[in-house]
C-alpha positions as CSV (number, residue, x, y, z in Angstrom):
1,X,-40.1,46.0,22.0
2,X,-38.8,42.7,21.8
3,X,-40.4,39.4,23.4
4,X,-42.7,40.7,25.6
5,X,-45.0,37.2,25.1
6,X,-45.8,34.3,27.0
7,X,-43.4,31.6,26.5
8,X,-45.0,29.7,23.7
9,X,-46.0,32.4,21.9
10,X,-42.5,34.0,21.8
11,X,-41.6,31.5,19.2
12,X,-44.5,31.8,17.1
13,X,-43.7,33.1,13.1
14,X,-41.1,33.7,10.9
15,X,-39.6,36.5,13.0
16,X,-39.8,34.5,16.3
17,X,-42.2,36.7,17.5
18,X,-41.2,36.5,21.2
19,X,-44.3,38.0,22.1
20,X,-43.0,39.7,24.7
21,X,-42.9,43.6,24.3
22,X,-42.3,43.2,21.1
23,X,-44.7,46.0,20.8
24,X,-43.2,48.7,20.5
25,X,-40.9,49.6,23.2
26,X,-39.3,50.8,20.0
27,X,-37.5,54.6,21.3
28,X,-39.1,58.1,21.3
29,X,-39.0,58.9,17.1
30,X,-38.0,62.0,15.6
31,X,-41.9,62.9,14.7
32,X,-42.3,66.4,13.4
33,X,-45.4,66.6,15.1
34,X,-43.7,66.9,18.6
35,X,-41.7,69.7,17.0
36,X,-44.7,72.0,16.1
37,X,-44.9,74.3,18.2
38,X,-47.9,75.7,17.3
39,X,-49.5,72.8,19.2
40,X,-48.1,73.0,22.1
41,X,-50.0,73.4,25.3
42,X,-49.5,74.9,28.7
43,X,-48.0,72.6,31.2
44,X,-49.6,69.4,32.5
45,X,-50.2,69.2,36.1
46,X,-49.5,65.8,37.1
47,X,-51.7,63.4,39.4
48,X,-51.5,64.8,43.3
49,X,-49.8,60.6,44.0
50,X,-47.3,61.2,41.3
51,X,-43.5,62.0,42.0
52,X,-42.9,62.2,38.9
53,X,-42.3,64.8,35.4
54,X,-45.5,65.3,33.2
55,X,-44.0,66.3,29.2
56,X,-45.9,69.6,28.3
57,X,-44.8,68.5,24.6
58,X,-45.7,64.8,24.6
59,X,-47.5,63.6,21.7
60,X,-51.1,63.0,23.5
61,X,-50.7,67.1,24.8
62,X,-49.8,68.0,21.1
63,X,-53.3,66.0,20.3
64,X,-54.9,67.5,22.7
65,X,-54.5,71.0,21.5
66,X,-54.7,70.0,17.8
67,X,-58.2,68.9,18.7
68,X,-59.2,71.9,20.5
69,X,-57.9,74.1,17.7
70,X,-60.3,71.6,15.8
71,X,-63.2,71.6,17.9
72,X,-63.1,68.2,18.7
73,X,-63.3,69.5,22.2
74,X,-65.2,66.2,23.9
75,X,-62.2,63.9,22.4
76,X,-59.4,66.3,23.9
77,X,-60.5,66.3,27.3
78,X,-60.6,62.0,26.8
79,X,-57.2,62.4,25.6
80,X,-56.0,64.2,28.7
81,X,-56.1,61.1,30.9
82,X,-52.7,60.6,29.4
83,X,-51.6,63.9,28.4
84,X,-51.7,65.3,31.7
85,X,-49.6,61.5,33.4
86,X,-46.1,61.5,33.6
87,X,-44.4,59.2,30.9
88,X,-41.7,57.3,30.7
89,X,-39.0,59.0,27.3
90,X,-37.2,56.6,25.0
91,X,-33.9,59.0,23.6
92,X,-33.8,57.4,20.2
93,X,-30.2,57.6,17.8
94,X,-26.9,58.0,18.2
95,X,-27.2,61.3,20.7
96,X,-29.3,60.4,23.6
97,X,-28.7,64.1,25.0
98,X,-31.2,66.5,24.0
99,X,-34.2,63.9,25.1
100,X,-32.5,63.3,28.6
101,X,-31.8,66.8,29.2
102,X,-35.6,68.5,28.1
103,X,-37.0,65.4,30.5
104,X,-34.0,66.4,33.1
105,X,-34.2,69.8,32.9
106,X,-37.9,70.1,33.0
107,X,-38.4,67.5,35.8
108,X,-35.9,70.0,37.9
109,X,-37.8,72.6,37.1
110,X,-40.8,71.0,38.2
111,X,-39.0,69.2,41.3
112,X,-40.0,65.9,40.0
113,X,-38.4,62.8,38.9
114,X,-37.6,61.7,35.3
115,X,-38.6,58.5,34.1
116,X,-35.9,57.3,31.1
117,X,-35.4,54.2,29.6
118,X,-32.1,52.9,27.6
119,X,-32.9,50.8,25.1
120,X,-30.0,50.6,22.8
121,X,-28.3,47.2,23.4
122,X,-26.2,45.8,20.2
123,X,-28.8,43.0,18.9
124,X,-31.5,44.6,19.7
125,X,-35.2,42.5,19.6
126,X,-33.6,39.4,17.6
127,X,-34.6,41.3,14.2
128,X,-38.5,41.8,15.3
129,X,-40.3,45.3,15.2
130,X,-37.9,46.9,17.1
131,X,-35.0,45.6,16.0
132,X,-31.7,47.5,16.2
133,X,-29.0,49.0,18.8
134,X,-26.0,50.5,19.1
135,X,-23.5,48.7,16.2
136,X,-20.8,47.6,18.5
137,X,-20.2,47.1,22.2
138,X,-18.0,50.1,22.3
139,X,-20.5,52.4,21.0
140,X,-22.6,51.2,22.8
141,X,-20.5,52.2,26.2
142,X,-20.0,55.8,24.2
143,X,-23.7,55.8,24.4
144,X,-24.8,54.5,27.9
145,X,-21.8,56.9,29.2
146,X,-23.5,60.3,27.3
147,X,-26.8,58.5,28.8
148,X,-25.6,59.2,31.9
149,X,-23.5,62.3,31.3
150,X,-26.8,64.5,30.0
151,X,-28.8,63.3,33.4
152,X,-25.8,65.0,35.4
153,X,-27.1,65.3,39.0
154,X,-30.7,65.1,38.6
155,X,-33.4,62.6,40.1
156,X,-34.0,60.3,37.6
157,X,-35.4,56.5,36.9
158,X,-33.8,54.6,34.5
159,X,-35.7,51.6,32.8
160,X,-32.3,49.6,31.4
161,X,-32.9,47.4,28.2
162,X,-36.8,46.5,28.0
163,X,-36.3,42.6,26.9
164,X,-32.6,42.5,26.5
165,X,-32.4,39.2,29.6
166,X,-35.8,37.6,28.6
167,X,-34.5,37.4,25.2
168,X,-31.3,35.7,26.3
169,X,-33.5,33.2,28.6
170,X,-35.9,32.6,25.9
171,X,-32.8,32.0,23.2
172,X,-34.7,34.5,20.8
173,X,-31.5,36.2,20.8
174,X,-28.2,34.1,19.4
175,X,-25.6,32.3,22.2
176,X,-22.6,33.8,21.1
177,X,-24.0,37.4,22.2
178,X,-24.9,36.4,25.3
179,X,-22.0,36.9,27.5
180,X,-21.1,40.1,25.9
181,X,-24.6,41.5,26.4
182,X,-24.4,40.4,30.1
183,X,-20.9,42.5,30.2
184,X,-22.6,45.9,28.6
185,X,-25.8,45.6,31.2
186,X,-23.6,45.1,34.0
187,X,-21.6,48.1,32.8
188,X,-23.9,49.8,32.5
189,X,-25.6,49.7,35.9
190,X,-22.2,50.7,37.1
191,X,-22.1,53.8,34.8
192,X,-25.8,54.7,35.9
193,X,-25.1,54.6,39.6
194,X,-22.1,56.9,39.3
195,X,-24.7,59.8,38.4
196,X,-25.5,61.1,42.5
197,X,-29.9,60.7,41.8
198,X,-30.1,58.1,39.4
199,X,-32.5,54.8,40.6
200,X,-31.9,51.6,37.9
201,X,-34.8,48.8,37.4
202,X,-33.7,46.3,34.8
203,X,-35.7,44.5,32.9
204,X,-37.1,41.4,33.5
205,X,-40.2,40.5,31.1
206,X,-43.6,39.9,32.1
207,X,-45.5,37.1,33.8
208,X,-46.8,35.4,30.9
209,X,-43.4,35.2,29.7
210,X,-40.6,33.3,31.1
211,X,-41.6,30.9,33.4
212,X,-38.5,29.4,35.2
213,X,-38.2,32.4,37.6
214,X,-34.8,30.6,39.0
215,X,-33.5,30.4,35.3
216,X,-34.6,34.3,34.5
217,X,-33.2,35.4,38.1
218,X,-29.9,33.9,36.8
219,X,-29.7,35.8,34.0
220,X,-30.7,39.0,35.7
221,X,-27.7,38.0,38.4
222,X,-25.1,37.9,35.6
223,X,-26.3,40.9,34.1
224,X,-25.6,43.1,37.5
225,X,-29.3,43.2,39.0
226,X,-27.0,43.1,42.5
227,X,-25.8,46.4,42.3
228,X,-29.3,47.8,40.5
229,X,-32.3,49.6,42.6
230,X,-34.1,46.5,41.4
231,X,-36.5,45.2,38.4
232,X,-39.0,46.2,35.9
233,X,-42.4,43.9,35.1
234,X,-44.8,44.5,32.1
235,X,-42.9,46.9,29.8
236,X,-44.8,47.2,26.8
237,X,-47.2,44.5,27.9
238,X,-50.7,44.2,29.6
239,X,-50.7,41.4,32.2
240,X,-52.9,42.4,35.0
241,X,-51.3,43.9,38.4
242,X,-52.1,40.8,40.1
243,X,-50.3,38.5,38.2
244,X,-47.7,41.2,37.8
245,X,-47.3,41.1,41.7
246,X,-47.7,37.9,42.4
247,X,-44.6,37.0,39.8
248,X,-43.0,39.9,41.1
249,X,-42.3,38.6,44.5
250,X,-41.8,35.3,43.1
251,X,-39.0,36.5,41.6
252,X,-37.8,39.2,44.5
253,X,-37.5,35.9,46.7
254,X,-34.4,34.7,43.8
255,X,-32.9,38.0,43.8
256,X,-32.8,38.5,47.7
257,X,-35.7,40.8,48.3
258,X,-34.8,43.1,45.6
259,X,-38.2,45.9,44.6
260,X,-39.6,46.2,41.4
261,X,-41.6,48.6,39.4
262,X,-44.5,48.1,37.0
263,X,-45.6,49.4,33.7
264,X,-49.2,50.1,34.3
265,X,-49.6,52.3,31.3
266,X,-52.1,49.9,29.0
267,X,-53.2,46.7,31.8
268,X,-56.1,48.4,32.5
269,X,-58.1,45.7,31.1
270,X,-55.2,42.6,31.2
271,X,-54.2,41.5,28.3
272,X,-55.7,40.1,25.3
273,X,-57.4,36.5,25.5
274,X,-55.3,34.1,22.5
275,X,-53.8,35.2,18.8
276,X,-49.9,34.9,18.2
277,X,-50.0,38.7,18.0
278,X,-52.2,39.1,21.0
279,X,-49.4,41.7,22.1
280,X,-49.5,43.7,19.1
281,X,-52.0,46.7,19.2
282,X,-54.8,44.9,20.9
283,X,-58.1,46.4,21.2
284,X,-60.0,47.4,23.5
285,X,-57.2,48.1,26.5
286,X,-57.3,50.5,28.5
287,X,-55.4,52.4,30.8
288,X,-53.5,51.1,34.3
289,X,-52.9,52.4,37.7
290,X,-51.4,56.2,36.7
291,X,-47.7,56.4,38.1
292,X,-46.9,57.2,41.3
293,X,-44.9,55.8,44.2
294,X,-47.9,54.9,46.1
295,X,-48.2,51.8,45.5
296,X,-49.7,50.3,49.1
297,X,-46.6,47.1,48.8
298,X,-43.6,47.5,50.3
299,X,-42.0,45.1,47.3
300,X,-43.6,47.7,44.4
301,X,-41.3,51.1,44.3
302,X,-44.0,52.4,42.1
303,X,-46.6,52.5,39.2
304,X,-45.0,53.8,36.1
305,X,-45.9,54.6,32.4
306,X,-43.0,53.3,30.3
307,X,-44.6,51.8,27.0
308,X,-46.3,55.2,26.5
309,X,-49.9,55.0,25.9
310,X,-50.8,55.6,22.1
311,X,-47.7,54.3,20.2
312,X,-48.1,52.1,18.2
313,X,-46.5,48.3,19.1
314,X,-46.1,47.6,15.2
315,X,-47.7,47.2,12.2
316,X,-50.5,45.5,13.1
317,X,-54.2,45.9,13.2
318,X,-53.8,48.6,11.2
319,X,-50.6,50.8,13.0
320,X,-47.9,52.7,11.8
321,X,-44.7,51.4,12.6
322,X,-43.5,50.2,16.3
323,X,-43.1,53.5,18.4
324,X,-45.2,56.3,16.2
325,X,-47.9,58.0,17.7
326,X,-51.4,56.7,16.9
327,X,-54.2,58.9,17.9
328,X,-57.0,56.8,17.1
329,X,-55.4,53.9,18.9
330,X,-54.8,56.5,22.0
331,X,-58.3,57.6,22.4
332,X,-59.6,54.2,22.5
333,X,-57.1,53.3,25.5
334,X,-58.6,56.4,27.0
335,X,-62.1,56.0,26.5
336,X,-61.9,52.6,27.6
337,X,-60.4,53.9,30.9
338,X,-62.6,53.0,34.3
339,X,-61.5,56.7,36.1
């Protein structure tokens, strides 16, 4: 994803390395492993707090019965503290409909909630790992339109454009896009809401990243947050759920008492002390709060998993690119997990 990183850092190298999310809130890929079939397991029974749909065909389940099949039965049962969590999907390319309606159709099945996140604005992560978007501002409302066509009337959370404000607040991504991008979010948001179940949190950084909540809660007014459900915090990132709070309400006070929700998914042990890449792949994280509504503050709508555990955030430290699968990287999230 794009600048997921505190302030200073988000201008560090050639790239402009906005720490931030750069990691990779890149989108679900087209990996053939998720199409195996042979792998796939029986269903995942989600946490008893969460509301929301577990993938039976998510990468870590795929792992999980790979390993079985391999007898590394000790490192599949690991694994399962995220294979069996609900997860946030990324629809990646030009169709966004078969993702949204396999996490749709199998959340209604399940009478659960999907968790979906649009990441496809035009300009996408100022050129950095995940770099890209829709080509044009009209195909870009072709796409948030089948976005919200494919989700028809079933409950689902929608996560809209991990970084796309911070970036504009933190000038990683050029002025002259700015009041268009502002036009698509708020658009968009209107598009979202006209599906009967749909809740919409958009995206507002991290608490290491921009500092001037006033200046941030500015953007996020131009960009619609009025007519959203509210705001997401820590997509793609690892800032601890106290800071993540505490900035939280911070900025709730700005936006007149609007909720958030938090990406809990890898701040199990905060973040990573110093390094410009600090955000990139950083060992020896672990696992957050799993998802669920439950969160005990009337300000936090809920826990959720939206950078999902185990892709990689770029090629860093040894990764694959921003968004692919990386088992090793997975299990050590897992292992490193408290409960």
């Amino acid at each position: 994803m794009p600048g997921r990183a505190p302030g200073p850092l988000a201008r560090t190298g050639a790239a402009l390395a906005a720490l931030g999310l750069a990691l990779g809130c890149t989108p679900e890929s087209d990996d053939p492993q998720r199409k195996d079939a042979a792998l796939v397991r029986g269903p995942s029974k989600p946490s008893a707090q969460s509301e929301f749909w577990v993938d039976p065909n998510s990468p870590a389940a795929q792992q999980v019965a790979q390993w079985r099949a391999e007898g590394r039965d000790s490192d599949a049962e690991v694994l399962r503290r995220i294979a069996d969590q609900p997860i946030a999907a990324w629809p990646a390319g030009d169709d966004p409909g078969p993702t949204i309606k396999a996490a749709t159709r199998g959340a209604a099945k399940d009478n659960r909630t999907a968790v979906l996140v649009a990441y496809n604005i035009p300009h996408r992560d100022c050129g950095q790992h995940s770099r890209g978007g829709a080509h044009s501002a009209e195909f870009y409302r072709q796409w948030i339109g089948a976005f919200a066509d494919n989700i028809e009337d079933s409950k689902a959370l929608v996560i809209l454009e991990p970084d796309a404000v911070p970036h504009v607040v933190d000038g990683c991504t050029p002025a002259e896009y700015h009041e268009e991008r502002y036009q698509l979010m708020s658009e968009a948001i209107d598009r979202l809401k006209k599906q009967p179940n749909v809740k919409v949190y958009v995206d507002a950084g991290h608490s290491a990243w921009i500092q001037d909540r006033g200046k941030l809660a500015q953007s996020l007014w131009k960009a619609g947050i009025d007519r959203a459900d509210g705001f997401a915090l820590n997509v793609s990132n690892f800032q601890t759920d106290a800071a993540t709070k505490a900035y939280g309400k911070d900025l709730s006070k700005i936006l007149n008492g609007k909720p958030f929700v938090m990406d809990t998914g890898r701040n199990g042990n905060g973040p990573m002390p110093g390094g410009d890449e600090a955000w990139c792949n950083p060992p020896g994280r672990a696992l957050g709060n799993r998802p669920g509504t439950k969160t005990g503050d009337p300000l936090v709508d809920a826990y959720l998993w939206i950078k999902r555990p185990g892709e990689s955030d770029g090629e860093c430290r040894g990764g694959p690119p921003a968004g692919k699968w990386w088992p090793e990287y997975a299990l050590g999230l897992a292992r490193n997990t408290k409960s």
